[in-house]
C-alpha positions, -999 to 999 in steps of 0.1 A, spaced: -151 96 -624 -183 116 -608 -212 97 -604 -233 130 -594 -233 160 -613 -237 191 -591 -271 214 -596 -261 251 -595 -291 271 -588 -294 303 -610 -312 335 -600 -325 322 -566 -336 360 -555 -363 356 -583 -377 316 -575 -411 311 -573 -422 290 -536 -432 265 -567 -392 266 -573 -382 266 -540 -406 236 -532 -383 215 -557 -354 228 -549 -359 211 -513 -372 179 -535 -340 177 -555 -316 185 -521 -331 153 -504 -333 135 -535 -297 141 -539 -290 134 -502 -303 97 -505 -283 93 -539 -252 106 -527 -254 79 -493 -252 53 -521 -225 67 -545 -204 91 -530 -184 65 -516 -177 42 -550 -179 78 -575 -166 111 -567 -144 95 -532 -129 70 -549 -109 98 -576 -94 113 -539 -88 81 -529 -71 73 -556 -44 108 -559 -7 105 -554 2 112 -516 0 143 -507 -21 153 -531 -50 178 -514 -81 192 -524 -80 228 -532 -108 255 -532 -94 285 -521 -118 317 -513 -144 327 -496 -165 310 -469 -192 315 -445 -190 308 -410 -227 295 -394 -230 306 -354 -248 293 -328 -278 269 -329 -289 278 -367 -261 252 -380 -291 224 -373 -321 248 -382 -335 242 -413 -351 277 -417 -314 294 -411 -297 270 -434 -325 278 -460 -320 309 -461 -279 301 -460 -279 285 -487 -298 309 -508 -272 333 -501 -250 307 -517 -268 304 -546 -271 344 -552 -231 351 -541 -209 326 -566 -178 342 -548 -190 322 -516 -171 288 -523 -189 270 -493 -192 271 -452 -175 265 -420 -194 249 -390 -183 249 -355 -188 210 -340 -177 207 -304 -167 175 -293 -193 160 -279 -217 171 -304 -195 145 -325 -188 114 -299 -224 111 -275 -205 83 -252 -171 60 -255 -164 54 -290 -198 63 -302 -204 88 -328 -226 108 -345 -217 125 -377 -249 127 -389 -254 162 -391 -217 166 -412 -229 145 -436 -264 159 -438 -249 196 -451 -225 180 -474 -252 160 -493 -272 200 -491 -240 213 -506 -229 191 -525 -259 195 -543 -248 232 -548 -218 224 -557 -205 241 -527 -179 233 -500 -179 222 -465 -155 234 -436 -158 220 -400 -135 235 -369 -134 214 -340 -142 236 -309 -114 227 -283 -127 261 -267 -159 272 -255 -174 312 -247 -199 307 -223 -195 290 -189 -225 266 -192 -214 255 -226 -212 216 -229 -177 211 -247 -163 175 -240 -187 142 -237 -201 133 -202 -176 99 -198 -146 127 -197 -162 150 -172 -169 122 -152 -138 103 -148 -108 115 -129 -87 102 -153 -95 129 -178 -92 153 -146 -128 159 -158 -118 173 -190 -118 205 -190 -112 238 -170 -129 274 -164 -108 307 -180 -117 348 -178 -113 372 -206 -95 398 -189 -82 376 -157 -111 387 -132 -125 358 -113 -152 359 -140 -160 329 -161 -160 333 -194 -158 295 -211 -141 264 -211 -108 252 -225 -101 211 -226 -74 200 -204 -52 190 -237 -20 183 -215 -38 150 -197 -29 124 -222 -59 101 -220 -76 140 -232 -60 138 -261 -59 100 -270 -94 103 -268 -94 136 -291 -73 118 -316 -95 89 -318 -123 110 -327 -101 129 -351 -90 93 -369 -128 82 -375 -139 115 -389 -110 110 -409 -119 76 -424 -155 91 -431 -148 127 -448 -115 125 -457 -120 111 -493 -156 131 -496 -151 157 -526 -167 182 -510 -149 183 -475 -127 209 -481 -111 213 -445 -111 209 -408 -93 228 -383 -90 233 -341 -99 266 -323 -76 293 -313 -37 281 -295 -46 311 -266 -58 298 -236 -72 332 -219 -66 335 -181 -73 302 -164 -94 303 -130 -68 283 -117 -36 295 -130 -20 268 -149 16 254 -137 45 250 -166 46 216 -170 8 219 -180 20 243 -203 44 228 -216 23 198 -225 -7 212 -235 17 226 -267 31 195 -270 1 178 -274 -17 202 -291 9 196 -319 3 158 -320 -30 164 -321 -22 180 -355 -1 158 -369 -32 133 -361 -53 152 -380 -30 153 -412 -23 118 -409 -68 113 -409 -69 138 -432 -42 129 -460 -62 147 -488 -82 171 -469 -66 207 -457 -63 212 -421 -54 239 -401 -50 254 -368 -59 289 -359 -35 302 -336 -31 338 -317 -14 335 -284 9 329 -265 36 344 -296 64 321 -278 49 292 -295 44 307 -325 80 301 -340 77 260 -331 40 259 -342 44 276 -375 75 258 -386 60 223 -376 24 230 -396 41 238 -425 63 207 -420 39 186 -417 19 199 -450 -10 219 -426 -22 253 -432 -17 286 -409 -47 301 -394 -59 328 -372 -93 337 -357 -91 370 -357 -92 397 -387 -79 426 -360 -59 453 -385 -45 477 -357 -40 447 -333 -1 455 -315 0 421 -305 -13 405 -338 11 425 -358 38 425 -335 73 427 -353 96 408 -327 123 421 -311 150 401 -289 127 398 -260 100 390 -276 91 365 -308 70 381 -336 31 381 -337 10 360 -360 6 383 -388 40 386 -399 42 351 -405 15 354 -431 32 371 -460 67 355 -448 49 321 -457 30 332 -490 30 303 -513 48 279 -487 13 263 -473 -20 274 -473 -31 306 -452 -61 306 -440 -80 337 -411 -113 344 -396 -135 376 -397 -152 371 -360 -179 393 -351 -155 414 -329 -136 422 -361 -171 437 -378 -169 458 -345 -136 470 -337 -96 470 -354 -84 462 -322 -88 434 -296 -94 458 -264 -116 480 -288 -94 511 -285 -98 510 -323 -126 519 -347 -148 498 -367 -133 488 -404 -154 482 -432 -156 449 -447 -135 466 -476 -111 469 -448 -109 436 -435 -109 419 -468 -82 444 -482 -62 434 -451 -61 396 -455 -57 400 -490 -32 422 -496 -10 430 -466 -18 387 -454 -18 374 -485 -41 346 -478 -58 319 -496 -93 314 -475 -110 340 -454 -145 327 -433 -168 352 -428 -188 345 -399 -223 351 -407 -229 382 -381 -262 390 -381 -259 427 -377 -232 427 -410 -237 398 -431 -259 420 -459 -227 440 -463 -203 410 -463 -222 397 -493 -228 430 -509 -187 434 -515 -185 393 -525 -209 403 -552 -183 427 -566 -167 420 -597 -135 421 -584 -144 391 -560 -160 374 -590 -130 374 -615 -115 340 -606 -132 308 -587 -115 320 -554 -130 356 -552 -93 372 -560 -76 353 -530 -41 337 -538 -49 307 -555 -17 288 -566 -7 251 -551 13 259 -520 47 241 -516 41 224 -488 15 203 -506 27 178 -537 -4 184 -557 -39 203 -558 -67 189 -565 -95 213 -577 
């Protein structure tokens, strides 16, 4: 049973500022209904599906970068996009963790469930990808009580790009096991919040690669940061019973075989960051001293569980990771995970210097035929039902 009907916005290129004055009226009118419903209308039908039955929107989504996630003049202007480009299903937004958990055991969702009120309202869809990863050496990742306490090794560790001495971000020690009870517990309360909310559609953890520690890292750290990356997931599908999740994954391809046959297992989805179409490594056949690349394990798992990718602003840039490539169209890229990957969501991150083009090929008819832009869209095996 819904208790509130979605408002789709028509011809939002042409609103008057009278237009767009109510439009923000309605949005927070909506926001304060939905605090009161949500959880005895729309939740309760997730709540009540068979197990492992999992919402299911596949398309197209847009990526938000940087600080404009919390701006209200970006997301303005986001969400206008939405409205004009029907083949754009909803939006991904990076959280770190301590953006999520400000001390022990205190968190702030806040900002989650101030966009999904603003899209809800469109009926449109909300991603979040947990940032176990940072780019940028200053860039807070974990909350201060882990830094601070030797227990948590303080929490985190410096890695290059290219293996120079040169700092490029952060990585969370996920091998100390206090790290990752911690990161499950966060996990298993934005579980019991979103997890039956209609419009969460997914949530996801960064990239498996851990670029080229400062500090090389010994085996047995390794070894266990795999291992517990892994239970981190099966966390997250436990939280998330009825919400996709996913894990983008890239390197090292020696975990890739064990990763891959545990997500789809466990009912997850496959992901990737990286839209690279010349990449050797991404597209790496195997061979007996080596295991296969990611991409390869894309079409090989069409139709078994969801298949999800990235289009980084890299991937506007260049076909290849060392950019000994040249740079694709967005036809290209899209061609790529659709045909050759065969995938059922692509996020588009919102580039600045090629987001007008991204949405001039979603306005295509080609990506307006069905409600998922002409991306696979069938119920993948690995899930008992779909609920759209």
């Amino acid at each position: 049973m819904e208790i509130i009907s979605p408002i789709r916005y028509k011809d939002s290129t042409s609103l008057s500022l009278a237009k767009r004055s109510m439009q923000s009226i309605l949005v927070a009118i909506l926001f304060i209904i939905s605090m009161i419903w949500i959880p005895f209308g729309t939740a309760q039908a997730v709540v009540n599906a068979p197990p492992g039955s999992v919402k299911w929107h596949p398309g197209h989504y847009y990526t938000l970068v940087g600080s404009g996630k919390n701006n209200p003049a970006y997301l303005e202007q986001v969400y206008s996009e939405l409205n004009d480009t029907p083949a754009l299903r909803g939006i991904q937004v990076r959280y770190s963790w301590v953006e999520l958990e400000k001390s022990f055991g205190v968190y702030d969702f806040s900002f989650i469930e101030k966009r999904l009120s603003e899209l809800a309202a469109q009926n449109k869809r909300l991603m979040i990808l947990l940032e176990l990863k940072s780019w940028g050496a200053d860039t807070d990742l974990v909350p201060d009580y882990v830094i601070n306490n030797p227990i948590y090794e303080n929490g985190i560790f410096a890695f290059s790009r290219d293996g120079s001495s040169t700092i490029t971000g952060n990585n969370i020690k996920l091998w100390n096991p206090m790290v990752r009870d911690r990161l499950a517990a966060l996990i298993s309360e934005l579980g019991k919040r979103f997890n039956s909310h209609e419009y969460f559609e997914g949530i996801g953890l960064t990239e498996t690669s851990l670029g080229f520690p400062i500090k090389p890292l010994t085996s047995t750290q390794k070894d266990d940061y795999y291992s517990n990356l892994l239970a981190v997931n099966k966390k997250m599908r436990a939280s998330f019973p009825n919400t996709m999740t996913f894990q983008f994954a890239n390197h090292p391809r020696s975990f890739l075989p064990l990763l891959v046959g545990e997500l789809k297992g466990m009912g997850s989805a496959l992901g990737c960051p990286d839209v690279f179409i010349e990449d050797p490594g991404l597209n790496f056949l195997g061979s007996k001293w080596s295991p296969q690349g990611i991409y390869p394990y894309y079409p090989e798992n069409s139709g078994l569980m969801p298949l999800v990718i990235q289009v980084e602003g890299s991937n506007y840039e260049n076909t290849r990771w060392d950019n000994t490539g040249y740079q694709p169209t967005v036809s290209e890229l899209l061609n790529f995970a659709r045909y050759q990957l065969k995938v059922n969501y692509i996020f588009w991150v919102r580039d600045l210097d090629h987001y007008p083009k991204v949405l001039e090929v979603l306005s295509w008819s080609k990506q307006n035929s069905t409600p998922s832009g002409g991306l696979r869209s069938a119920c993948p095996e690995n899930y008992t039902t779909c609920i759209d």
